[in-house]
VOLO-445173 format. One record per atom (N, C-alpha, C): x, y, z; residue number from 1. Coordinates in Angstrom, 2 decimals. Example, Ala and Ser with C-alpha at 12.3 -4.5 7.8 and 13.67 -1.06 7.14 Angstrom:
# VOLO-445173
13.19; -5.69; 7.80; 1
12.30; -4.50; 7.80; 1
13.20; -3.30; 7.80; 1
12.85; -2.25; 7.08; 2
13.67; -1.06; 7.14; 2
12.90; 0.03; 7.87; 2
END
This chain:
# VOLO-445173
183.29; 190.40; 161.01; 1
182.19; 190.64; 160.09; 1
182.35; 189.76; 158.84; 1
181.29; 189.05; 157.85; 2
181.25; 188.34; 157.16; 2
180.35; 189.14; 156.13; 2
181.19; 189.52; 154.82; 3
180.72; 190.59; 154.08; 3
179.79; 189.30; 152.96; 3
179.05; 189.97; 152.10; 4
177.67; 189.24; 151.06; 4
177.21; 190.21; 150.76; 4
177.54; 190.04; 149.07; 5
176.89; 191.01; 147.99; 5
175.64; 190.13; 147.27; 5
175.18; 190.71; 146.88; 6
174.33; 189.84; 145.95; 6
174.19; 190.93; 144.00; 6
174.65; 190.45; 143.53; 7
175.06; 191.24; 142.36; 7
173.74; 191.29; 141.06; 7
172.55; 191.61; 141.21; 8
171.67; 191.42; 140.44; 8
171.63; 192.58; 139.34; 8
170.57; 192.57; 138.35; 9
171.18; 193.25; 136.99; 9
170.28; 194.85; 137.48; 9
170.06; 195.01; 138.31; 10
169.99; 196.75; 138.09; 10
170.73; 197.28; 139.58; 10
170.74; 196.26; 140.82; 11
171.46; 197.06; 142.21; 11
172.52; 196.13; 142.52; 11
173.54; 196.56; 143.47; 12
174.38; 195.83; 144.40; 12
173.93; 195.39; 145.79; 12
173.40; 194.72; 146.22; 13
172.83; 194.39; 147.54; 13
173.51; 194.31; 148.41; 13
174.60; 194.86; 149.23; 14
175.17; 194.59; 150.28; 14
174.91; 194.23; 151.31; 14
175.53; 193.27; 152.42; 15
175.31; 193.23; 153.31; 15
176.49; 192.26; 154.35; 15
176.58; 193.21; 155.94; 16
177.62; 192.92; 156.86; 16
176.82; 191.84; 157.90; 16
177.61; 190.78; 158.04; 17
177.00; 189.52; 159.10; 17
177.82; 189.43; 160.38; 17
177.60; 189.76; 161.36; 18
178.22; 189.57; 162.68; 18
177.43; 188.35; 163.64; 18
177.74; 187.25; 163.79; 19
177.82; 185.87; 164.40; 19
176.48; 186.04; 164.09; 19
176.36; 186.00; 162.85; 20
175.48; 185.19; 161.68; 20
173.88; 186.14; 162.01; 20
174.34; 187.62; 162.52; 21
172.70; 188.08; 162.37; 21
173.39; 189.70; 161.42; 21
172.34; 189.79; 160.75; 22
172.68; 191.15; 159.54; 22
173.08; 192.34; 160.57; 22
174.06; 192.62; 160.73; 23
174.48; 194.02; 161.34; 23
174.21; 195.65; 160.10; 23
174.37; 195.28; 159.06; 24
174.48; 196.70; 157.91; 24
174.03; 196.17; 156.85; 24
173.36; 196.87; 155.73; 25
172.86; 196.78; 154.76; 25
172.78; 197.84; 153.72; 25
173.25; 197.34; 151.94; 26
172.99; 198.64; 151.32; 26
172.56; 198.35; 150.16; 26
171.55; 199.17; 149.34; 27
171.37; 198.88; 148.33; 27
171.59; 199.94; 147.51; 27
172.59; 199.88; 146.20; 28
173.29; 200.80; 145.60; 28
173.12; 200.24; 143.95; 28
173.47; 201.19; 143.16; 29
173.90; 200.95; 141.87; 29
174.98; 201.41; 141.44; 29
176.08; 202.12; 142.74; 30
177.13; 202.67; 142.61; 30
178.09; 202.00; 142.47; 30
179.11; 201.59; 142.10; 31
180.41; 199.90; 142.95; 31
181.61; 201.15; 143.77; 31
181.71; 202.53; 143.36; 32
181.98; 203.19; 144.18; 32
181.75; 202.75; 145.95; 32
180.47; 203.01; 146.25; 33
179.27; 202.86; 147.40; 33
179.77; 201.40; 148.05; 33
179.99; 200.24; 147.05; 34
180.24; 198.79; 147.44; 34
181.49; 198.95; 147.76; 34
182.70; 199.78; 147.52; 35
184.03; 199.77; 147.88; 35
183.67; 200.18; 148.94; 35
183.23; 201.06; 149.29; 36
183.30; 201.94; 150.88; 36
182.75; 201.16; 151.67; 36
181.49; 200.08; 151.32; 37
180.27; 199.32; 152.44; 37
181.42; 198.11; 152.43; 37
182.11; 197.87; 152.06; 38
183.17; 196.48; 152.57; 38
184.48; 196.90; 152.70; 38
184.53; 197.94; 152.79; 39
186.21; 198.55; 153.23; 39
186.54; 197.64; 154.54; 39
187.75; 197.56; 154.72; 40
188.10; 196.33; 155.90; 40
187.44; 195.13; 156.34; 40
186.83; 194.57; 155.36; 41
186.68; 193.22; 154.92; 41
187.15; 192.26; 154.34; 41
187.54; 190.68; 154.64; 42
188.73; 190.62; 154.28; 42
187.96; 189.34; 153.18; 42
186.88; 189.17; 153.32; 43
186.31; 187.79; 152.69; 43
184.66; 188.55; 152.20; 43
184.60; 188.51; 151.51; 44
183.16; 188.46; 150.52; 44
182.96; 187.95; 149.96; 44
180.88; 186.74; 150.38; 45
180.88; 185.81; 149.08; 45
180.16; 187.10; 148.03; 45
180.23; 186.48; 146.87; 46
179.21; 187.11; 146.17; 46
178.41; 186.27; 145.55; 46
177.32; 186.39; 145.12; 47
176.50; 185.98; 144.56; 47
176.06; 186.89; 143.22; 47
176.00; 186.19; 141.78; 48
175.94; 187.19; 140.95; 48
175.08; 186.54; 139.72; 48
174.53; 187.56; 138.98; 49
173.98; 186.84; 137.77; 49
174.23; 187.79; 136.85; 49
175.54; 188.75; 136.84; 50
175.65; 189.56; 136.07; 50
177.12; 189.57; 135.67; 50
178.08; 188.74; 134.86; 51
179.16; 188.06; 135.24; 51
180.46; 189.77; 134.96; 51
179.74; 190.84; 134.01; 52
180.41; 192.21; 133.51; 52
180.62; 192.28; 135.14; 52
179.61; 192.51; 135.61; 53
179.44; 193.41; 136.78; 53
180.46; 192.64; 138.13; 53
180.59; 191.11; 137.83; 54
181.22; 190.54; 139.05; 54
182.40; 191.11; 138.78; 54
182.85; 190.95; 137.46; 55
184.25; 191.60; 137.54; 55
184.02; 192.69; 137.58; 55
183.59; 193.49; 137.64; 56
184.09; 194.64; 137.89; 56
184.44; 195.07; 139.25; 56
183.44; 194.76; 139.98; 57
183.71; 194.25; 141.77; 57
184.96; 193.64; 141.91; 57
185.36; 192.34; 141.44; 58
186.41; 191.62; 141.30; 58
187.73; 192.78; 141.20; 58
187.69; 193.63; 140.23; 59
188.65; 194.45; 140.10; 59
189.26; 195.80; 141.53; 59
187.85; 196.33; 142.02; 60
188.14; 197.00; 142.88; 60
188.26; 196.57; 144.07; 60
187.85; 195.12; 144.45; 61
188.00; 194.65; 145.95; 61
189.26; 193.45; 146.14; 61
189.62; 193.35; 144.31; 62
190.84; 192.04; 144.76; 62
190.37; 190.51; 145.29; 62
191.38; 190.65; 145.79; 63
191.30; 188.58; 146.17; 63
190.12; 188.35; 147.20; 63
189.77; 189.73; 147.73; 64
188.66; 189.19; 148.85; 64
187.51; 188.42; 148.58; 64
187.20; 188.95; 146.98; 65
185.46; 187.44; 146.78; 65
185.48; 186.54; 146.72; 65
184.73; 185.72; 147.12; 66
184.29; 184.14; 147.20; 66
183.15; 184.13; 146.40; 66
183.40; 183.41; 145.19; 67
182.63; 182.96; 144.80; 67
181.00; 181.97; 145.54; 67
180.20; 182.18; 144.64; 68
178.72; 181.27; 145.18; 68
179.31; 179.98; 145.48; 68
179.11; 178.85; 146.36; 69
179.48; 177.28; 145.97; 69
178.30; 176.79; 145.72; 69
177.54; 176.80; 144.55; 70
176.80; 175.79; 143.73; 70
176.48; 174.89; 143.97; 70
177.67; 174.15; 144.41; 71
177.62; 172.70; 144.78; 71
176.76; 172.10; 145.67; 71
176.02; 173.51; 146.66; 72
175.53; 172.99; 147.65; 72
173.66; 173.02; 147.61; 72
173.64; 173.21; 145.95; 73
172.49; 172.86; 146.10; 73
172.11; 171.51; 144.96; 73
171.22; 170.19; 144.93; 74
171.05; 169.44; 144.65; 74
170.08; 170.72; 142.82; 74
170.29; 169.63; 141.65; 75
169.10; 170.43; 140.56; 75
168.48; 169.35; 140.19; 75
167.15; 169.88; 140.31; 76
166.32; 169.32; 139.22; 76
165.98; 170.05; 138.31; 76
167.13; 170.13; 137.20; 77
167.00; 171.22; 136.56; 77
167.71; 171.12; 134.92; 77
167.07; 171.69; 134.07; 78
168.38; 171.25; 132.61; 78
168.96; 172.02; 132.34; 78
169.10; 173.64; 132.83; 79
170.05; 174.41; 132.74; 79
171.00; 175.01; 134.13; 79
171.52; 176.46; 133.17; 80
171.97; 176.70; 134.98; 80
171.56; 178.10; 135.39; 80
170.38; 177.66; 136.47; 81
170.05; 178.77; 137.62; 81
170.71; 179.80; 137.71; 81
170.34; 181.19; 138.17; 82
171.21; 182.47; 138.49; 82
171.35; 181.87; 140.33; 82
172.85; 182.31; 140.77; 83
173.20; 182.02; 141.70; 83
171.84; 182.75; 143.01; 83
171.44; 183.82; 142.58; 84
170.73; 183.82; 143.27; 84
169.34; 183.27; 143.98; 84
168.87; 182.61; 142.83; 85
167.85; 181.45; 142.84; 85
168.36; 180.28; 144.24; 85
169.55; 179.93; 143.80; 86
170.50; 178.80; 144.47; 86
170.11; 179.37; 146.09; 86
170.73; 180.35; 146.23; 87
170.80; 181.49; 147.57; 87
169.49; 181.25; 148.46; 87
168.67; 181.83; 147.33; 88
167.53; 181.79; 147.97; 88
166.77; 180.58; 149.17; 88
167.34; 179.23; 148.05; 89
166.56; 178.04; 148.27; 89
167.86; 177.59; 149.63; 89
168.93; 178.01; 150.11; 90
169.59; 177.76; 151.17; 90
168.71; 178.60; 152.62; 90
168.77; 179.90; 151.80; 91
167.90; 180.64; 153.03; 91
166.54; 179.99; 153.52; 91
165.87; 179.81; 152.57; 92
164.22; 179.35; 152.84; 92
163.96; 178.32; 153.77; 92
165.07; 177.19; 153.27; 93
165.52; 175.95; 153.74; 93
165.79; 176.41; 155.39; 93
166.85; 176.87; 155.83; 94
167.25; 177.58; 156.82; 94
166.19; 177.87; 157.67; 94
165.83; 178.97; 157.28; 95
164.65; 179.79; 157.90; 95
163.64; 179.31; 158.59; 95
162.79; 178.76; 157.18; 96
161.46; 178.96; 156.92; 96
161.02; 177.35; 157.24; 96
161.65; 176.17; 156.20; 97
161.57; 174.83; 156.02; 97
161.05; 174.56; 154.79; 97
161.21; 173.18; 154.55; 98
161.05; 172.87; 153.33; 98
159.37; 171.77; 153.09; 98
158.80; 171.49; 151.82; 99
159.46; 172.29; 150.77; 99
158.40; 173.59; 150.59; 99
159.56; 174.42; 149.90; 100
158.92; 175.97; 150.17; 100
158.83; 176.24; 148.29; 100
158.29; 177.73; 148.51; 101
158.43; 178.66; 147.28; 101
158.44; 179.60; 147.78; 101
159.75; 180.28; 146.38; 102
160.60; 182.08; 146.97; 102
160.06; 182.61; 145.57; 102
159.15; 183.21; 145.87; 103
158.65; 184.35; 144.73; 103
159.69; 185.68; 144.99; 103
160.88; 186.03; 143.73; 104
162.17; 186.89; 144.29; 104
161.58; 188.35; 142.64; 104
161.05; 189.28; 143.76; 105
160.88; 190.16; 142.82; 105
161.82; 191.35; 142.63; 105
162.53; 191.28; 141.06; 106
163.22; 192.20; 141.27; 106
162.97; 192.98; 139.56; 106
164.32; 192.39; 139.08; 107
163.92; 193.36; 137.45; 107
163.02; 192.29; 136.67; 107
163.33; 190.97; 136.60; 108
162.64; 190.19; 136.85; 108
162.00; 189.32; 138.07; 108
161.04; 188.59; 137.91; 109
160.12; 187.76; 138.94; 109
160.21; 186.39; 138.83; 109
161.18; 185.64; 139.73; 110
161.44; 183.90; 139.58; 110
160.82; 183.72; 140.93; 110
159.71; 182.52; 140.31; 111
159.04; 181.84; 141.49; 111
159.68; 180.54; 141.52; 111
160.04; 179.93; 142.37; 112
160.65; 178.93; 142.43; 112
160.43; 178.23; 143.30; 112
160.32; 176.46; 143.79; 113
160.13; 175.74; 144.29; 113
161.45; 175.19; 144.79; 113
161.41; 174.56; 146.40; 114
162.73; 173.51; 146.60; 114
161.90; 172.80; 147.73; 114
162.88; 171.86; 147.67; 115
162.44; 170.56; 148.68; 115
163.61; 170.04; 149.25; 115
163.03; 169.20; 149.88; 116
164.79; 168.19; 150.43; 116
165.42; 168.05; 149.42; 116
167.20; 167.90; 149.76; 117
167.14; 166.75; 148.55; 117
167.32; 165.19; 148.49; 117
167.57; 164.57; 147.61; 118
167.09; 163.60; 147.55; 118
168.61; 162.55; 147.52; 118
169.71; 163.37; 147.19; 119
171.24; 162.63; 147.48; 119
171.87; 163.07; 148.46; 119
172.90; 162.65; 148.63; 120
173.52; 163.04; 150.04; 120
174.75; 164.11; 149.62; 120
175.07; 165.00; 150.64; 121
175.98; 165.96; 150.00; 121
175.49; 167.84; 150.15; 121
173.79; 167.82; 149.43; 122
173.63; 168.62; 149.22; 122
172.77; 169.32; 150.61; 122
172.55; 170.51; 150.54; 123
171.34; 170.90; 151.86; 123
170.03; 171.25; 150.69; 123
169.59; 171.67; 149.94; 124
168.39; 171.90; 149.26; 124
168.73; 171.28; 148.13; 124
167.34; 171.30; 147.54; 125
167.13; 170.61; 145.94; 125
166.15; 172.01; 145.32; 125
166.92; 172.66; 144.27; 126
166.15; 173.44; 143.35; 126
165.23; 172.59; 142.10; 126
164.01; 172.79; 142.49; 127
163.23; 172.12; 141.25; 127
162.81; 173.47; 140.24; 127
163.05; 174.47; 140.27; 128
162.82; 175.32; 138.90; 128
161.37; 176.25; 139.37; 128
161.03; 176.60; 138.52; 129
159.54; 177.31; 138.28; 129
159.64; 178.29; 136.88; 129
159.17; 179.45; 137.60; 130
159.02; 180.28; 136.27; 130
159.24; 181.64; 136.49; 130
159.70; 182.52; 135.17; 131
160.76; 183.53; 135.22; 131
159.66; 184.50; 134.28; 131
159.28; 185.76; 135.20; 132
158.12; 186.97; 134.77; 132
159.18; 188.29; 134.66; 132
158.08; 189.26; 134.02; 133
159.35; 190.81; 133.62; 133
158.89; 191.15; 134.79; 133
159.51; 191.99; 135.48; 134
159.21; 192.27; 137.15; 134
158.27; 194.03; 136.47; 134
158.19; 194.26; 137.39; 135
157.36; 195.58; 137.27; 135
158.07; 196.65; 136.73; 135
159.05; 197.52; 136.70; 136
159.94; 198.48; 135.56; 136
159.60; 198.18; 134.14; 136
160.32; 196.81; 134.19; 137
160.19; 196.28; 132.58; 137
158.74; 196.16; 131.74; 137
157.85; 195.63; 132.71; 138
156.46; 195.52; 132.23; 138
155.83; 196.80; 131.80; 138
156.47; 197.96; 132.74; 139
155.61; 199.11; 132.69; 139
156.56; 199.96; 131.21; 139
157.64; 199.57; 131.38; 140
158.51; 200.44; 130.28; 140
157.96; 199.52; 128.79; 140
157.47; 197.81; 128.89; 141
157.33; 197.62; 127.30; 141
155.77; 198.10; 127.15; 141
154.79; 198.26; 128.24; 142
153.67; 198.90; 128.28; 142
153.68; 200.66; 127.18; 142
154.74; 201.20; 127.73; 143
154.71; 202.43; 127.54; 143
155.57; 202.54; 126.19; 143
156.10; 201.21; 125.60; 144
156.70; 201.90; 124.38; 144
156.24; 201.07; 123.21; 144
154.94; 200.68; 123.41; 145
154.20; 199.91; 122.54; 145
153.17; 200.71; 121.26; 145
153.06; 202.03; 121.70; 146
153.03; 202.63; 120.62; 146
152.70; 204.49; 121.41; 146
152.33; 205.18; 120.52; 147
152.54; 206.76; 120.67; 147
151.97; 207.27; 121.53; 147
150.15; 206.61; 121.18; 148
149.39; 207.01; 122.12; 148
149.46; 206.65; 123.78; 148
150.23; 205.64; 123.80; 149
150.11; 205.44; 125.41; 149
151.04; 205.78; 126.27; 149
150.59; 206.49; 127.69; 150
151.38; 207.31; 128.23; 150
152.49; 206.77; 128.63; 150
153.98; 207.38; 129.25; 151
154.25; 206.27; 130.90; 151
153.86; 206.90; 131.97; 151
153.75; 205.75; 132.54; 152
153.25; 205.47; 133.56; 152
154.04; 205.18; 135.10; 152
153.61; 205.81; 135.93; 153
154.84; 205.32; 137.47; 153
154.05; 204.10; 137.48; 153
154.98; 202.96; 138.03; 154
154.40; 201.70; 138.22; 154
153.39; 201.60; 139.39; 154
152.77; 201.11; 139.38; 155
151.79; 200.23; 140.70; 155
150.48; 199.87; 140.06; 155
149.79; 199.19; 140.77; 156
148.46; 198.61; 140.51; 156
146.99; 199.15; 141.32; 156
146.34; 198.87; 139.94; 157
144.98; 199.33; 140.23; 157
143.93; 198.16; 140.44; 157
142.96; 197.74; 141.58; 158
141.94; 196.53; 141.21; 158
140.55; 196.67; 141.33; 158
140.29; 198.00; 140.26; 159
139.06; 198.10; 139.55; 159
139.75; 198.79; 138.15; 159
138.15; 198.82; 137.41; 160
137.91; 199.16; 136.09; 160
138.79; 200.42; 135.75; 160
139.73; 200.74; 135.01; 161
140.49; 202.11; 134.68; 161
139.53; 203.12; 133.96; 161
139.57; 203.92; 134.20; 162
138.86; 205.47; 133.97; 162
139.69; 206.29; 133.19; 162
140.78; 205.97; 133.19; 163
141.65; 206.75; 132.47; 163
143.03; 205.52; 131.74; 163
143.83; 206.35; 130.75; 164
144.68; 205.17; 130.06; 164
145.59; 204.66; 131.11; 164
146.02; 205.43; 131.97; 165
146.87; 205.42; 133.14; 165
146.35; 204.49; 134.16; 165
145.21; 204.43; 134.46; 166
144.44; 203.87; 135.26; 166
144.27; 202.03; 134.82; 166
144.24; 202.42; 133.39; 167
143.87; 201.18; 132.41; 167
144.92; 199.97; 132.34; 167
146.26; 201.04; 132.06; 168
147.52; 200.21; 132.22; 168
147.69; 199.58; 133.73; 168
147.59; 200.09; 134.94; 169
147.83; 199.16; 136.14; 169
146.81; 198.66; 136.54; 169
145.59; 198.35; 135.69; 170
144.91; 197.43; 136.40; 170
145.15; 196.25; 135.46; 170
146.11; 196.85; 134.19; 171
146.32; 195.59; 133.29; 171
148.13; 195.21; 133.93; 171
148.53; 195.80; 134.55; 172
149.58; 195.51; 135.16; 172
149.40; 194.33; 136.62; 172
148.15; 194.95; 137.49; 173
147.41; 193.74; 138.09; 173
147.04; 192.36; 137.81; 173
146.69; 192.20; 136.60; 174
146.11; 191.37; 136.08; 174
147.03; 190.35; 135.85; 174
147.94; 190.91; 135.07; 175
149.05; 190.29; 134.29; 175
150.00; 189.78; 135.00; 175
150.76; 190.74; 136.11; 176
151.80; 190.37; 137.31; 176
151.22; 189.88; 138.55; 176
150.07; 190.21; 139.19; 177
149.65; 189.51; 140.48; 177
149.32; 188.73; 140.05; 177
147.87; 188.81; 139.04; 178
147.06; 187.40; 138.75; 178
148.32; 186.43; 137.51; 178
149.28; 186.53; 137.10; 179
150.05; 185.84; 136.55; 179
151.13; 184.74; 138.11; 179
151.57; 185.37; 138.83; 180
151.99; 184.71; 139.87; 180
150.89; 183.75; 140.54; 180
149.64; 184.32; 140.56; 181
148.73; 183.26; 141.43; 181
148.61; 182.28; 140.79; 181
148.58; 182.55; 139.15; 182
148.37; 181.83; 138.37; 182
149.31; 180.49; 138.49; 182
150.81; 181.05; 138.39; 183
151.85; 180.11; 138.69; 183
151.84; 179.60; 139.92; 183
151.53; 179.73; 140.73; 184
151.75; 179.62; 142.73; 184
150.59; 178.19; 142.12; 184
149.45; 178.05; 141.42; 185
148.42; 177.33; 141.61; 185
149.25; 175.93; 140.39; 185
149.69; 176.47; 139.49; 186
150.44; 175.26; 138.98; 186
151.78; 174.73; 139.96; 186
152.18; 175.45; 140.57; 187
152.79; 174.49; 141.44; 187
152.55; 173.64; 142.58; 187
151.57; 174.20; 142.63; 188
150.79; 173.52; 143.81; 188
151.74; 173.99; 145.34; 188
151.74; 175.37; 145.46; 189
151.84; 176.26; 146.53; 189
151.45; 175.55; 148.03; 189
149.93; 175.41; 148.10; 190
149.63; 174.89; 149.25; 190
150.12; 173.66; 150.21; 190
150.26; 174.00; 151.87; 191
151.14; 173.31; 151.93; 191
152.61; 173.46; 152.47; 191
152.85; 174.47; 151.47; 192
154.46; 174.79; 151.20; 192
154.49; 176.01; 151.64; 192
155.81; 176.08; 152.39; 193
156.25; 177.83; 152.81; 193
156.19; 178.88; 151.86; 193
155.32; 179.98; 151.91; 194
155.58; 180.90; 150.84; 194
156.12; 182.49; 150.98; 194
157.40; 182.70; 150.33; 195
157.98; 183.57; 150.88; 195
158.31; 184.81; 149.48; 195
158.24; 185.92; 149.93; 196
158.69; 186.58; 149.01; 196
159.75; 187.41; 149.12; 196
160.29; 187.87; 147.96; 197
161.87; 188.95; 148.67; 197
161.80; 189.78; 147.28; 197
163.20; 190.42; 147.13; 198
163.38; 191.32; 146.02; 198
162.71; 192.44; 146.56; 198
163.79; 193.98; 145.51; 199
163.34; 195.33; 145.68; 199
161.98; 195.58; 145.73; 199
161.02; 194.55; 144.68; 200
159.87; 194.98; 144.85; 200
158.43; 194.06; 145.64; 200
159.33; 193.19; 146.48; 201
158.66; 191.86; 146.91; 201
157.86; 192.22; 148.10; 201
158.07; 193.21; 148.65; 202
156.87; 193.93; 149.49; 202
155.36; 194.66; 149.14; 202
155.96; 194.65; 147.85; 203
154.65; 195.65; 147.12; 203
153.89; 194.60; 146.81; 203
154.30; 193.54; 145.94; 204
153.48; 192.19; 145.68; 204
152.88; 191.29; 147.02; 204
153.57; 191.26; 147.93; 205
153.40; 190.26; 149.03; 205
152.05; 191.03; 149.85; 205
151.65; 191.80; 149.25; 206
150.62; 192.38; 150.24; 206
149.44; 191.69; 149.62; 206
149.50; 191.53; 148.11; 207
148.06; 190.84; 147.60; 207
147.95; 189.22; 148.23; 207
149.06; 188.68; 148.42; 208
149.05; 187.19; 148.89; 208
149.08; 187.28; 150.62; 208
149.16; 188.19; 151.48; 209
148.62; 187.90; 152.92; 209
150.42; 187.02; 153.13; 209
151.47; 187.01; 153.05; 210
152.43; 186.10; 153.54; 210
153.77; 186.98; 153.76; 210
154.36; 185.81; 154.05; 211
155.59; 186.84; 154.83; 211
156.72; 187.38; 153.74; 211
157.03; 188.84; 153.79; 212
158.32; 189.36; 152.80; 212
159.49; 189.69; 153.79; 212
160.50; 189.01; 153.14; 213
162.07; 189.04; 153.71; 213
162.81; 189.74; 152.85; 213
163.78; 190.70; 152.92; 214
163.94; 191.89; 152.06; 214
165.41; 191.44; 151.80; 214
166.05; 190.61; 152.72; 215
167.28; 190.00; 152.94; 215
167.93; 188.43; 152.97; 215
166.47; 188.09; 152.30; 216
166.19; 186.64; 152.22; 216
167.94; 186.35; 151.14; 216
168.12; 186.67; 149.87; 217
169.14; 186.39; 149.37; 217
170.79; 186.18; 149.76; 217
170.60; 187.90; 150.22; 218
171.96; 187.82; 151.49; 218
172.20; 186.26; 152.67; 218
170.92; 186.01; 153.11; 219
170.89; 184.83; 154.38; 219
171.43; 183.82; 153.61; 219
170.90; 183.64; 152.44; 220
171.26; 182.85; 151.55; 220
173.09; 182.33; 151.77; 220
173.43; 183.48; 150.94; 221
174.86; 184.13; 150.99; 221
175.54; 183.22; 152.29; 221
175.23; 183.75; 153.79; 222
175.98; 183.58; 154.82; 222
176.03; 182.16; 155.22; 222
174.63; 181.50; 154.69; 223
174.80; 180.27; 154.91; 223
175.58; 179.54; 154.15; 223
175.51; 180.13; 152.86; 224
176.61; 179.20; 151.85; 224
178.57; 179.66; 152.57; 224
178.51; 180.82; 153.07; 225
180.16; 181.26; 153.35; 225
180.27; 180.00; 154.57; 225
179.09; 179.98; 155.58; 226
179.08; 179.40; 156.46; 226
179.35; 177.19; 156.60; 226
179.01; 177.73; 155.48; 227
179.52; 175.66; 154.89; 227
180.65; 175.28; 154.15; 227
181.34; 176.64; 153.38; 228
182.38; 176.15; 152.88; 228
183.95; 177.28; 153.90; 228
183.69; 178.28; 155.15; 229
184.64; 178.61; 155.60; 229
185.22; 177.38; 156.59; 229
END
């Protein structure tokens, strides 16, 4: 078995690879839960954008993590990417083909573009995109913007609100679906593979008609263990 966490800022994504197809899967906020889902595992990459949280993993599982290897993706880029971005654009590549976009919805929403790349060495080229508050966050700065307005359980409405509740997710529509189409159309989407993932990338992927991979990051993961074991 070939263990892959993916360490993002509100869950632990686990997941077990047996000759490279997902055998187990968990999604936790426990690291309790992550000790027990990789017990007798002797190698885990991780992938992380939460560096508290890697160590802390680091602490209860020991020498077994493997770091992301970076290296294996080409940037067109002036800073540095969350490893999971990186992940993504190995899986898509893999999968799907290039060049694609991974709309990855989670606490936040990174739409992102990759293509070949263009030196030798690497398997994808990350060209960037753009980074939205995913749906929790939107709905929690919605709700603490002043007295009168309620909270609200998240989801979307696409007609006129009747009520304040009603009002907020069709302005949650507006803002998060029609903000992604918005971006999908400056990148010039068409063409290109379009894929979505993240905790909440099923709920979104229904307004765009395309395919959601719930494990797209993890694939990520196995392909990167899979180039540098």
């Amino acid at each position: 078995m070939t263990g892959i966490i993916d360490i993002g800022n509100t869950n632990f994504h686990c997941g077990r690879f047996e000759d490279n197809l997902l055998k187990e899967e968990k999604m936790t906020d426990e690291i309790t839960k992550v000790e027990k889902f990789f017990s007798g595992d002797d190698q885990i990459l991780c992938i992380s954008v939460v560096p508290s949280k890697k160590k802390s993993i680091e602490e209860i599982i020991g020498n077994h993590i493997i770091s992301f290897p970076s290296r294996l993706v080409q940037l067109d880029y002036r800073s540095t990417p969350g490893e999971d971005r990186l992940a993504n654009g190995l899986a898509v590549k893999e999968f799907f083909g290039l060049p694609a976009i991974v709309v990855d919805c989670g606490s936040t929403i990174t739409i992102d573009s990759y293509s070949k790349p263009t030196d030798s060495g690497f398997l994808v080229k990350f060209e960037g995109g753009a980074i939205m508050p995913g749906l929790l966050p939107y709905f929690s700065s919605v709700s603490s913007a002043g007295d009168l307005l309620p909270s609200v359980k998240p989801g979307f409405l696409k007609k006129s609100g009747k009520s304040t509740e009603e009002c907020v997710k069709l302005g949650a529509f507006g803002s998060l679906v029609g903000g992604i189409k918005e971006i999908l159309g400056i990148l010039e989407y068409r063409n290109k593979h379009l894929i979505f993932t993240g905790g909440d990338g099923e709920t979104f992927s229904q307004y765009f008609n395309v395919r959601y991979d719930e494990s797209l990051t993890l694939k990520g993961g196995l392909i990167a263990y899979n180039e540098i074991s």
